[in-house]
C-alpha positions in Angstrom: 0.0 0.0 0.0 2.6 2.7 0.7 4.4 2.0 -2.7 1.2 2.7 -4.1 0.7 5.4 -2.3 4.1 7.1 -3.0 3.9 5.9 -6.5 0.2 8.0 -7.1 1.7 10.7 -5.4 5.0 10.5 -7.6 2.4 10.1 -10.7 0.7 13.1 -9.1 3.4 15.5 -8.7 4.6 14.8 -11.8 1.3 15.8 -13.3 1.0 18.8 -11.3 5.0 19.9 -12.5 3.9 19.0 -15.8 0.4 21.1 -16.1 2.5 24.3 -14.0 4.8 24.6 -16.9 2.2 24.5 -19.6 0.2 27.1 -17.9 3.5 29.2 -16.8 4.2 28.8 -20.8 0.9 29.6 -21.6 1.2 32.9 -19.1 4.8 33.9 -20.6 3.4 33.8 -23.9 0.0 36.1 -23.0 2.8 38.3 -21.5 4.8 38.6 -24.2 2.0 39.5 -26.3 1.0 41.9 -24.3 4.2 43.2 -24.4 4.4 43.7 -27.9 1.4 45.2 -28.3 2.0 47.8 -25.8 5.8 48.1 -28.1 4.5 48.1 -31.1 1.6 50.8 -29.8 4.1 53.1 -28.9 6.2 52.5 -31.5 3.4 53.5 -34.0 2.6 56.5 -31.7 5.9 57.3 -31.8 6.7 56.9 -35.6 3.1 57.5 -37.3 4.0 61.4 -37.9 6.9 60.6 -39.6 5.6 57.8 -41.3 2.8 59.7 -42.4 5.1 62.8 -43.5 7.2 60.2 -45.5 4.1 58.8 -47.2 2.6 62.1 -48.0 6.1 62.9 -49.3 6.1 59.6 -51.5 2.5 61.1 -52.9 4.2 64.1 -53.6 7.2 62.8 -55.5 4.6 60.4 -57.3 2.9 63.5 -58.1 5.7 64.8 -59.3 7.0 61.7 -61.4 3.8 61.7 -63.3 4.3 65.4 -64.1 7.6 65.0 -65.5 7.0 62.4 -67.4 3.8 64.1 -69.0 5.6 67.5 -69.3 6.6 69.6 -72.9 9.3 71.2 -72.9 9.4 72.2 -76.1 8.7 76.0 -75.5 11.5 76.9 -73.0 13.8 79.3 -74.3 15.8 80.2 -71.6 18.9 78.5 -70.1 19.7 78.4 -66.4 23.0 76.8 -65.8 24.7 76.4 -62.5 28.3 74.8 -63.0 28.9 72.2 -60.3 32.1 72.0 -58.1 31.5 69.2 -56.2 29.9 65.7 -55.4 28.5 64.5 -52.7 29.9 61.7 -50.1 26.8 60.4 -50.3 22.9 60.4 -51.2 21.7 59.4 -47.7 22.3 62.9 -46.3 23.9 61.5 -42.4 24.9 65.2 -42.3 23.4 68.2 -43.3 24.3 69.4 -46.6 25.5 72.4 -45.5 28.7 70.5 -43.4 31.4 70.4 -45.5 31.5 66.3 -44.7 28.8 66.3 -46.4 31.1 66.5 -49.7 33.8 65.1 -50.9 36.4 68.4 -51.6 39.5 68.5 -52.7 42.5 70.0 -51.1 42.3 73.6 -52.2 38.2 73.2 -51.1 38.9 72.3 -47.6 39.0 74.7 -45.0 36.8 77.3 -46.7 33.3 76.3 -45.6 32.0 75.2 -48.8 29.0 73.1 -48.1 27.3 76.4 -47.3 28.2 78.1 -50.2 27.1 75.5 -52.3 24.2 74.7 -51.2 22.9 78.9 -51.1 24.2 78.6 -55.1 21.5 75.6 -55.5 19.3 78.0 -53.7 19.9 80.6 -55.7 19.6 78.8 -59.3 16.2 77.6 -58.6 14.9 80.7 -57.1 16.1 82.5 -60.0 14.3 79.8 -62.7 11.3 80.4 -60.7 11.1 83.9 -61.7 10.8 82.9 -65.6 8.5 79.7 -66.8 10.0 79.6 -70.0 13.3 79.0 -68.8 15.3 75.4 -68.3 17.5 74.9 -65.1 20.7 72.5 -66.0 22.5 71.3 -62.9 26.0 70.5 -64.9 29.2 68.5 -64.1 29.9 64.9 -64.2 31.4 62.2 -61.8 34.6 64.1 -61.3 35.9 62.1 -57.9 37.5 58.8 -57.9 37.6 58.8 -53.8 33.7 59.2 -54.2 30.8 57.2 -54.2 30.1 57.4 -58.9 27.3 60.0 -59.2 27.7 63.1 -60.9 27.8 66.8 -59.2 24.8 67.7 -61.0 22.9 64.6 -59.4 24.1 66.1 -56.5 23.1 69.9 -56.7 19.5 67.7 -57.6 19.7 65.8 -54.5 20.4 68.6 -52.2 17.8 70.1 -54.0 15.1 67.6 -53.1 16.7 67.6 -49.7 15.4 71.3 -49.0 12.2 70.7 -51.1 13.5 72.8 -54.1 12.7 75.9 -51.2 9.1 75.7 -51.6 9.2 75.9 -55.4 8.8 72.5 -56.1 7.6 73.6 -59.6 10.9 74.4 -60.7 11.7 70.7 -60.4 9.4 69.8 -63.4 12.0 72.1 -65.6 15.2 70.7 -64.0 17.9 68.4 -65.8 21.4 67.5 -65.5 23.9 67.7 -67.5 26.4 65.0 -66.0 29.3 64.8 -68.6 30.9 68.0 -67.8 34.6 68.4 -66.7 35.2 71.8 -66.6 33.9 75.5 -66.4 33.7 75.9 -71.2 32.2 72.2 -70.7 29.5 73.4 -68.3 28.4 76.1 -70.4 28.7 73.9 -74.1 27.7 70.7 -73.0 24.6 72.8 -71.4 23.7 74.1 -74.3 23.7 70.6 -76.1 21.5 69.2 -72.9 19.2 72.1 -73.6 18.8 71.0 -77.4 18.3 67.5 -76.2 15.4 68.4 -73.9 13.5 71.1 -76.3 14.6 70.4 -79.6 15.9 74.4 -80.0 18.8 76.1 -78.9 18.1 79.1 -76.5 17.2 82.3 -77.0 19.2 83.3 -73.8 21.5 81.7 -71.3 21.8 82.6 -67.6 24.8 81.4 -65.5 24.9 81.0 -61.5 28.3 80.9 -60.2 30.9 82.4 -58.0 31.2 86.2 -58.4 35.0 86.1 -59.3 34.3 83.4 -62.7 32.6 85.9 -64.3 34.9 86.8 -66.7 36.0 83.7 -67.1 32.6 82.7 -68.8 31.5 85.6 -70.2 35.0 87.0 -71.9 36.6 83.4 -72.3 34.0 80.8 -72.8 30.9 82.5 -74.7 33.2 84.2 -77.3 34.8 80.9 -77.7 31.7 79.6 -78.9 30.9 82.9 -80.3 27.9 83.5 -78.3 25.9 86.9 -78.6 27.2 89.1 -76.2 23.4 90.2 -75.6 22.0 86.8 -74.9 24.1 85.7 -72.1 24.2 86.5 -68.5 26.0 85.9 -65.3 24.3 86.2 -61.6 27.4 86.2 -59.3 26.8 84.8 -55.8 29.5 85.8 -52.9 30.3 82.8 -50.7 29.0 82.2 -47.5 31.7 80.7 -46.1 33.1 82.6 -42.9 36.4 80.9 -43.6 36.3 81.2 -46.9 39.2 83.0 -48.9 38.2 85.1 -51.3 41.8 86.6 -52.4 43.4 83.5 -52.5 40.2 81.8 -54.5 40.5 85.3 -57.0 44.2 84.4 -57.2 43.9 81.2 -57.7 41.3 81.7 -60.9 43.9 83.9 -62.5 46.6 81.3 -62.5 45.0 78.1 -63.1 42.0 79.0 -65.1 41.7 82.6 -66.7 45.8 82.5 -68.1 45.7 78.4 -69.1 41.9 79.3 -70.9 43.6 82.1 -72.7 46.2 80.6 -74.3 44.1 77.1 -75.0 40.3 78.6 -75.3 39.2 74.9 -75.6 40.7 73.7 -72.7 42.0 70.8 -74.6 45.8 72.0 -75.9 48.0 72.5 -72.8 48.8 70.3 -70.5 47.4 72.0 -67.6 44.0 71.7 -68.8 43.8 68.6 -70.6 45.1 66.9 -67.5 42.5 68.4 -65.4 40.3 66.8 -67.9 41.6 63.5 -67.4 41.8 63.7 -64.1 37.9 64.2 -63.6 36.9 62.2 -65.7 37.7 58.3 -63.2 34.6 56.5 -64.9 35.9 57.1 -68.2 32.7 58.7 -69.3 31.9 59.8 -72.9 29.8 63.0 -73.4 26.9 61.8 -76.3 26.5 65.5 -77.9 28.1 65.6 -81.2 25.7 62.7 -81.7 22.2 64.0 -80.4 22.8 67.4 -80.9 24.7 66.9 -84.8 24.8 70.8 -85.6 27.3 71.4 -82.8 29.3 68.4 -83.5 32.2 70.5 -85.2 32.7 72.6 -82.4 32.4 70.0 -80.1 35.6 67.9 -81.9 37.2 71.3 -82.3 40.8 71.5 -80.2 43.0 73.8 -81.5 44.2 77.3 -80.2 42.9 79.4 -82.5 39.1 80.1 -82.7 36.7 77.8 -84.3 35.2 79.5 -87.7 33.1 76.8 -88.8 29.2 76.6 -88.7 27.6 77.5 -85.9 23.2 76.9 -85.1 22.9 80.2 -83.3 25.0 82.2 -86.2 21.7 81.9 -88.0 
């Protein structure tokens, strides 16, 4: 009788161990539930504005998609060009674009708070495209840094763009390209005018430059007689930099000795060694500009490279 007893009582506890840890289990599980829901709750409270503000942004940006791709562009006649002079470290933005770590910049950039002034010439471009709806902003320069991440600078200038929501002129956006070939400050402003040809099937009745105050002459008594652009349809908007530490003697200096003098003796930028190897240089992805074959009427000045000034045909002679 006892080793009955002690065996029901074994059978017992063994019962009672086994039912406590299916109803523990059972009490862990409705906890952890519980516990998620009360995560995932807040996590949604939390998040839902921002999830919201990125889905309202993504409706936006649809919006905006279905624009562009419906848009004519055919009746612009103005060209906007803002010559890039720099690309970005990056597309995901982990620091403002306004911090020169935001950018990758050479050794003569660094020190000179760039990222500010670039950013307030991006500003400036669009705000000044706003003002005219027939007019066609280009965002020009090409994937010019081997140390960086292959996108060009003008898919950067368009990505710090969309960054600051084109500065509440969002419309400008649906008039934007890039031009992502050029190397230099002539190829901005040629390779611009090709990209403008390519987009509205005309070549514009007047062309408006954004830069740095001191290139001014650069473009308009270098680069547009080069081309032998009419003095009265071109323009330049000079914009100081912003930069507190940013050294405007040395940058006016500079321009003098390593552009203005090497463009006058080679107006092509393709002759001396100075400029040709800058060429090279920014060019790591070995990237081939398409314009003597889309736009055909400017494809003898585009293959022109001598000293002396091209006197073939040009479209806007007529």
């Amino acid at each position: 009788n006892d080793k009955i007893e002690k065996g029901f009582l074994i059978d017992s506890c063994e019962s009672y161990t086994k039912y406590d840890k299916v109803q523990s289990s059972k009490r862990i599980t409705l906890t952890n539930v519980i516990l998620l829901s009360i995560s995932a709750f807040l996590f949604f409270s939390q998040y839902s504005g921002r999830i919201n503000a990125r889905f309202s942004s993504f409706v936006q940006k649809s919006s905006n998609s279905e624009a562009i791709l419906s848009r004519d562009l055919t009746n612009l006649n103005h060209l906007v060009i803002l010559p890039g002079h720099a690309v970005l470290n990056g597309l995901s933005f982990r620091t403002n674009p306004e911090s020169d770590e935001a950018w990758q910049l050479l050794d003569y950039q660094l020190n000179h708070d760039l990222g500010v002034t670039l950013v307030d010439q991006i500003k400036n471009a669009i705000e000044h495209a706003s003002q005219d709806p027939k007019s066609l902003l280009v965002f020009s320069g090409g994937q010019t840094r081997p140390n960086a991440v292959p996108i060009s600078e003008g898919l950067s200038y368009y990505s710090v763009a969309e960054y600051y929501n084109w500065w509440d002129n969002q419309e400008v956006s649906s008039r934007t390209v890039l031009e992502e070939y050029a190397r230099d400050s002539f190829e901005n402003l040629i390779f611009s005018i090709a990209r403008f040809y390519e987009v509205t099937k005309s070549f514009p009745d007047h062309i408006t430059i954004v830069g740095y105050g001191f290139k001014k002459d650069r473009f308009l008594g270098q680069h547009a007689p080069a081309i032998r652009w009419p003095k009265n349809k071109i323009s330049y908007i000079g914009i100081e930099p912003l930069g507190k530490r940013f050294d405007n003697e040395s940058a006016i200096n500079g321009e003098l000795k390593h552009s203005v003098e090497p463009f006058r003796m080679d107006p092509y930028g393709c002759k001396s060694t100075i400029l040709s190897s800058k060429r090279s240089a920014r060019n790591p992805y070995f990237k081939r500009p398409p314009y003597e074959l889309s736009v055909p009427d400017m494809s003898q000045l585009l293959n022109w490279c001598e000293v002396t000034l091209f006197a073939g045909f040009l479209p806007w002679d007529v």
